[in-house]
C-alpha positions in Angstrom: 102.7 147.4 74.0 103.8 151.1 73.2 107.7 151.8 72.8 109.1 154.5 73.8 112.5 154.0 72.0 114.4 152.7 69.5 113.6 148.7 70.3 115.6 145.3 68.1 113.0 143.5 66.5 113.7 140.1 63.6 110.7 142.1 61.7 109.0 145.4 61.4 106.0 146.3 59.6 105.9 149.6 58.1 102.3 150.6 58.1 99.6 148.9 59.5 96.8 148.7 57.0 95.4 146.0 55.0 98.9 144.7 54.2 100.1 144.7 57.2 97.2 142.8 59.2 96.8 140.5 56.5 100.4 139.3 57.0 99.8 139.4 60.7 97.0 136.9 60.7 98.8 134.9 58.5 101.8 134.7 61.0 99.3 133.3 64.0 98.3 131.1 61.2 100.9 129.4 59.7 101.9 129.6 63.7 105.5 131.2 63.6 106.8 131.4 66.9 110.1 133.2 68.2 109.5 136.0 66.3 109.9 139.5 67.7 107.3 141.5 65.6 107.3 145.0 65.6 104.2 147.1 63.9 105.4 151.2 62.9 102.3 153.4 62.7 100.6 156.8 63.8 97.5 155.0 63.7 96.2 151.7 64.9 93.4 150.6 62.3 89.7 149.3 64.1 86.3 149.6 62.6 85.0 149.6 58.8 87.1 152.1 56.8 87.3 150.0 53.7 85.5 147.5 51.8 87.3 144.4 49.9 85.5 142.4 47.0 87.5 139.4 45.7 86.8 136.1 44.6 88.3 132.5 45.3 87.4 129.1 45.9 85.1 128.6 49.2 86.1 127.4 52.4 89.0 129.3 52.9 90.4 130.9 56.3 88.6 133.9 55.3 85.1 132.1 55.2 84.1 133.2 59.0 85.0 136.7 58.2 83.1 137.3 55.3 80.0 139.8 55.5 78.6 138.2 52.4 79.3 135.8 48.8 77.9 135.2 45.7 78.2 132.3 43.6 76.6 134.3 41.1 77.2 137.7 39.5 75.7 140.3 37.1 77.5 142.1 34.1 75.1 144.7 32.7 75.3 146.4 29.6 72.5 148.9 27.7 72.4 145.6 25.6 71.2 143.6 28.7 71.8 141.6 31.4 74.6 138.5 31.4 74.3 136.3 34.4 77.9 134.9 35.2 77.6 131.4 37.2 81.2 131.5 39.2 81.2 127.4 40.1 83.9 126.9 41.5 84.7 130.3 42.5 82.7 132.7 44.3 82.7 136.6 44.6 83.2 137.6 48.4 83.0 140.4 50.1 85.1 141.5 53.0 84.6 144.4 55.5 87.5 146.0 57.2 86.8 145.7 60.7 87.5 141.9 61.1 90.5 142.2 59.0 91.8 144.3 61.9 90.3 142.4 64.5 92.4 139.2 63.7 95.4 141.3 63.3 94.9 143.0 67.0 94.2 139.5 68.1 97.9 138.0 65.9 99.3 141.1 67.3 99.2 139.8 71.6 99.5 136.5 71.0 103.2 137.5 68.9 103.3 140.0 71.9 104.3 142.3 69.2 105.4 146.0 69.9 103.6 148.5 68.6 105.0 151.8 67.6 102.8 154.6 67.3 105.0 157.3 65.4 105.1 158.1 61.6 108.4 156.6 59.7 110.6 158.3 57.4 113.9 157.1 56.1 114.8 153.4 56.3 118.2 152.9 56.7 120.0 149.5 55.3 123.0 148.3 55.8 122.8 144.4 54.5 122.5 143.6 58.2 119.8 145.2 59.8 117.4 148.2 58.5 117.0 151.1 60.7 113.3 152.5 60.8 113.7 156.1 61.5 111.0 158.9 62.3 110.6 162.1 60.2 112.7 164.1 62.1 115.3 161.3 61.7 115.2 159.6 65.1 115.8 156.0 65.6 112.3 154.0 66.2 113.1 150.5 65.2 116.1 148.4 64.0 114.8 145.0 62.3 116.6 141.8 60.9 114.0 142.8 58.0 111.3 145.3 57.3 107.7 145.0 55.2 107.0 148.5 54.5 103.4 148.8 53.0 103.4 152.7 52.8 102.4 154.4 49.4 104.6 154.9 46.6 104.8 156.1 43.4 105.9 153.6 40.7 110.1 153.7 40.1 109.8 155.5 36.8 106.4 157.1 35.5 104.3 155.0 33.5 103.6 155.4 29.2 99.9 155.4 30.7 98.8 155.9 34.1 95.2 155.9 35.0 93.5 155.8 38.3 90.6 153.5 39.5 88.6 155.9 41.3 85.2 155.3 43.5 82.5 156.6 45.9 80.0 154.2 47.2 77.2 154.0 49.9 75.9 151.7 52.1 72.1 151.8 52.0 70.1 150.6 54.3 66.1 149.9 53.8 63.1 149.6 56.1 61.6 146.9 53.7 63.0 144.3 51.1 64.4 146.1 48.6 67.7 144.5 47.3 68.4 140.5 46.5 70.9 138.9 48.1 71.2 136.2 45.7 72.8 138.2 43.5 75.7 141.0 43.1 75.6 143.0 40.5 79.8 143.2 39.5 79.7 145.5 37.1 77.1 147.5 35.2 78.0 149.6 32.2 74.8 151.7 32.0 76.0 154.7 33.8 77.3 157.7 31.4 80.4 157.3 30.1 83.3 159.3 30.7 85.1 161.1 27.5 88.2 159.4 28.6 87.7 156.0 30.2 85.3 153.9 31.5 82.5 154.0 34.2 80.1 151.5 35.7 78.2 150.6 39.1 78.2 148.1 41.1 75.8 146.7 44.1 76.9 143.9 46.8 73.6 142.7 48.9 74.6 141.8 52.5 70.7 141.1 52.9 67.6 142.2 51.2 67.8 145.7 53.4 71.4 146.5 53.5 73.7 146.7 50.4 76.9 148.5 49.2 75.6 150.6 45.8 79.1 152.5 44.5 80.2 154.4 41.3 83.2 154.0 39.9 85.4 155.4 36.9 88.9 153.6 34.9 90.3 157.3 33.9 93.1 159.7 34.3 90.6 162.3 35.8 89.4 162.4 39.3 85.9 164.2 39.8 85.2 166.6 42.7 82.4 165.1 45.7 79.2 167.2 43.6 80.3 164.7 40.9 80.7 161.3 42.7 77.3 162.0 44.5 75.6 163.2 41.1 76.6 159.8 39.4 75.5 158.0 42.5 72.5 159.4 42.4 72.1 158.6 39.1 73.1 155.4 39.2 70.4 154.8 42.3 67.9 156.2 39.7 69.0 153.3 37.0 68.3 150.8 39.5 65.1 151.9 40.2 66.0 152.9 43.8 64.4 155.5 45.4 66.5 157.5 47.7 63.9 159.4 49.6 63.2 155.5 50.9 66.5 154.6 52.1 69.4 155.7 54.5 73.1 156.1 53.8 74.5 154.4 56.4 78.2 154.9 55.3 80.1 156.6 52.8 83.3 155.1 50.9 85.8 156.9 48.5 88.9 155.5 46.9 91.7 156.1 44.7 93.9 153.2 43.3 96.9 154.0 41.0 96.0 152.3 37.5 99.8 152.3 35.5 102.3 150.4 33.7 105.0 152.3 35.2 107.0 149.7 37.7 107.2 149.5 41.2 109.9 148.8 43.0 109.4 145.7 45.6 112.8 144.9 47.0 114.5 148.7 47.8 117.2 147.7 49.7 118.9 144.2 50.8 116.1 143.7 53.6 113.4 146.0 52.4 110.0 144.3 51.2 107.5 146.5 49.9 104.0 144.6 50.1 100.4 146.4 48.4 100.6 148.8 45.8 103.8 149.9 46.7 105.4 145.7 46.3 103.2 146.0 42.7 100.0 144.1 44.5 97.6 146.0 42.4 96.1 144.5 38.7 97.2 147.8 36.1 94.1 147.2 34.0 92.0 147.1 36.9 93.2 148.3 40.0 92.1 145.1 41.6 94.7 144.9 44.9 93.3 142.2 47.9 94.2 138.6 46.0 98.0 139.7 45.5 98.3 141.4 49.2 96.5 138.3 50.3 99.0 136.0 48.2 101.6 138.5 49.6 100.6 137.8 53.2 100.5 133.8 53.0 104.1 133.7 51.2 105.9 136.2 53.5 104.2 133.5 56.4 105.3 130.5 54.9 108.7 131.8 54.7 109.5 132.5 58.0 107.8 129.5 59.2 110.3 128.0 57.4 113.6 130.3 58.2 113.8 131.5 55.3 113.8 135.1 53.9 110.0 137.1 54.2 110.2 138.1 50.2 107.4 137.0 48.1 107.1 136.1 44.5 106.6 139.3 41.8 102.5 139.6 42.4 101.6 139.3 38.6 103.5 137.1 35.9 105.4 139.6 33.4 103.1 138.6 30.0 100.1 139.9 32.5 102.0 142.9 33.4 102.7 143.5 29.6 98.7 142.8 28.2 97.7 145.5 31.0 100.3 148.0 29.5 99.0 147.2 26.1 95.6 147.1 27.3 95.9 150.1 29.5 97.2 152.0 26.1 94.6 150.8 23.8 92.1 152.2 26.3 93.6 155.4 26.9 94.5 156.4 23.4 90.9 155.4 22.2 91.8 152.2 20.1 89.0 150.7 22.0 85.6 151.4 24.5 86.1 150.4 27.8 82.5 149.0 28.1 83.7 147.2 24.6 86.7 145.6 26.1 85.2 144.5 28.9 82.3 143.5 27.6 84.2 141.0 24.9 86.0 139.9 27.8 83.1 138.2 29.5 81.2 137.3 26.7 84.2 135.0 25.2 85.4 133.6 27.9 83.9 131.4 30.8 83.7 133.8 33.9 86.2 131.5 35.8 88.7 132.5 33.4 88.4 135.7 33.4 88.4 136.0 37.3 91.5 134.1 37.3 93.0 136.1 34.4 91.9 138.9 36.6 94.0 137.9 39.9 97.0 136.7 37.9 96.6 132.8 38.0 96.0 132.2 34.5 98.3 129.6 32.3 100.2 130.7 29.4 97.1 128.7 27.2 94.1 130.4 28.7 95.6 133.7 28.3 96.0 133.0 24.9 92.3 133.0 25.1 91.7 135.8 26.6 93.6 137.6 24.5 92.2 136.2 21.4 88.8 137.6 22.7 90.0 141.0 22.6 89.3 143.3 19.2 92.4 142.2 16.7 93.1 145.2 14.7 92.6 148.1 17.8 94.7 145.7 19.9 97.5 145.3 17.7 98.3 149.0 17.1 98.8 149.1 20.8 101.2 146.5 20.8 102.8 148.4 18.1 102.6 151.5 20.2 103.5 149.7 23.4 106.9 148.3 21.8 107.8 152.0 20.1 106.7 153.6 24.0 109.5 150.9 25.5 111.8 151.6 23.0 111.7 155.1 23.6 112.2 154.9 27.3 114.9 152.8 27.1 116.8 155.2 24.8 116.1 157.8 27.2 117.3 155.8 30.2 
């Protein structure tokens, strides 16, 4: 239902994107009842807009969702072609349109409100948060609030980076792609001065796949220079373009920093995605820790309890991405080198895991053991010196 004025809700979501309808579904599933749910944004997210890779074990909630999964993967280097068996994992891929279609569906059966207006300030008392428009006008006041817009990190990070992408759906009129197989990431394309660049491809059938570029860097590049390394990445592949139709074109920008963000605001403020830390530095890697996010937030009110998750990465992984993120950017080490190592001495369940922030203290001990020693300990060095410094400042 639409409100036309300041309404009482237990809960508002601020924002109604991934985040948001991920914590929806979860609330139908974990059945919460009672709850009066209120969702604050311009606009009311249907269709494909986005596409989410991820892996996990199979037979999850997720399962009937799914457009397509892998149970194994390809990491491709000028030096060949490493063929990563994910048992028990396997890589998934999830469109957006679903996503949202569950949430519509969590959002009348909680008989939510939904708010169509932009919010600005949220005002906290300790007792209840007032959700206020731009213009300062009262739209919601919650028992508690999940906001899920963008934000820049508390204090700016010793490196920040961005992960950032274009990719397109291609569709063929013949076979032309295996769905077998996704290709996760393939190091062949040029490489950027600063950073690192690969492709990737994920089959849904032998006619329709998602083929996208993407760069680790400071630098964003202008749309003649996402299509030019698309082409060129097509041309690697041994696709021929003339032959094949973009259906759909994605673009992306993910912040890539060790520079914190701040998840808990205020008393009742919950900040969930990027902006609650949900996204891997090294990687940029975001749907495990909103999904995480989503479930714990659930759980908790199921259970009366308050809707704050657990910090989305252990600290000791938040410190190897600053110290990897440094090494990277200050040229200690190649990105197609790092990650290259990484796969090569470790089994690929490891690394997935290490990769959504599951790991035990042992096997990231192993992980970082795989690393190169020498590059990697003068950014340990420089990491320590970088905190130091900040700290002194602060």
């Amino acid at each position: 239902m639409q409100a036309s004025s300041a309404v009482d809700v237990d809960l508002a979501l601020v924002g109604g994107g991934g985040a948001a309808s991920l914590v929806l579904a979860a609330l139908d599933r974990h059945g919460v009842t009672g709850l009066r749910v209120a969702v604050v944004d311009p606009v009311h997210k249907r269709g494909q807009d986005r596409t989410w890779a991820f892996w996990g074990l199979p037979g999850d909630d997720l399962d009937p969702l799914l457009s397509a999964s892998w149970s194994q993967v390809d990491v491709v280097t000028r030096a060949g072609r490493r063929v990563l068996t994910l048992d028990p994992l396997r890589y998934a891929m999830l469109r957006s349109a679903p996503v949202y279609d569950r949430a519509a569906s969590a959002e009348r059966r909680l008989d939510a409100v939904r708010i169509s207006a932009a919010a600005g300030e949220l005002h906290d008392d300790g007792e209840r948060v007032t959700v206020r428009d731009p213009e300062g006008r009262d739209l919601v006041r919650a028992g508690w609030v999940l906001d899920s817009r963008p934000r820049r990190p508390k204090r700016p990070g010793r490196t920040s980076w961005l992960q950032h992408f274009r990719g397109w759906w291609l569709a063929a009129d013949r076979p032309t792609f295996d769905p077998q197989r996704a290709v996760l990431m393939d190091f062949r394309t040029p490489q950027p001065q600063r950073g690192v660049s690969f492709g990737y491809v994920l089959p849904v059938d032998d006619r329709f796949a998602l083929v996208e570029y993407t760069e680790f860097g400071p630098e964003l590049l202008d749309d003649a220079g996402y299509d030019t390394a698309l082409r060129g990445y097509a041309d690697l592949l041994g696709l021929d373009l003339t032959a094949l139709r973009v259906r759909e074109v994605e673009d992306g920008v993910i912040p890539m920093t060790d520079g914190p963000f701040e998840s808990r605001p205020s008393p009742r403020v919950v900040r969930l995605g990027t902006a609650g830390g949900a996204t891997r530095p090294s990687t940029g890697f975001t749907f495990s820790a909103m999904l995480r996010q989503a479930d714990q937030v659930a759980r908790a009110l199921a259970a009366g309890r308050p809707p704050v998750p657990a910090p989305a990465y252990p600290g000791r992984h938040l410190w190897m991405d600053a110290v990897a993120l440094r090494a990277l950017d200050r040229g200690h080490v190649g990105g197609v080198e790092f990650f290259e190592r990484l796969f090569d001495r470790n089994p690929a369940e490891r690394v997935l895991r290490f990769l959504d922030g599951v790991t035990s203290p042992a096997e990231d001990l192993a992980v970082m053991r795989s690393s190169p020693l020498l590059p990697m300990t003068g950014a340990v060095l420089g990491d320590a010196a970088g905190r130091l410094r900040a700290r002194l400042r602060r």
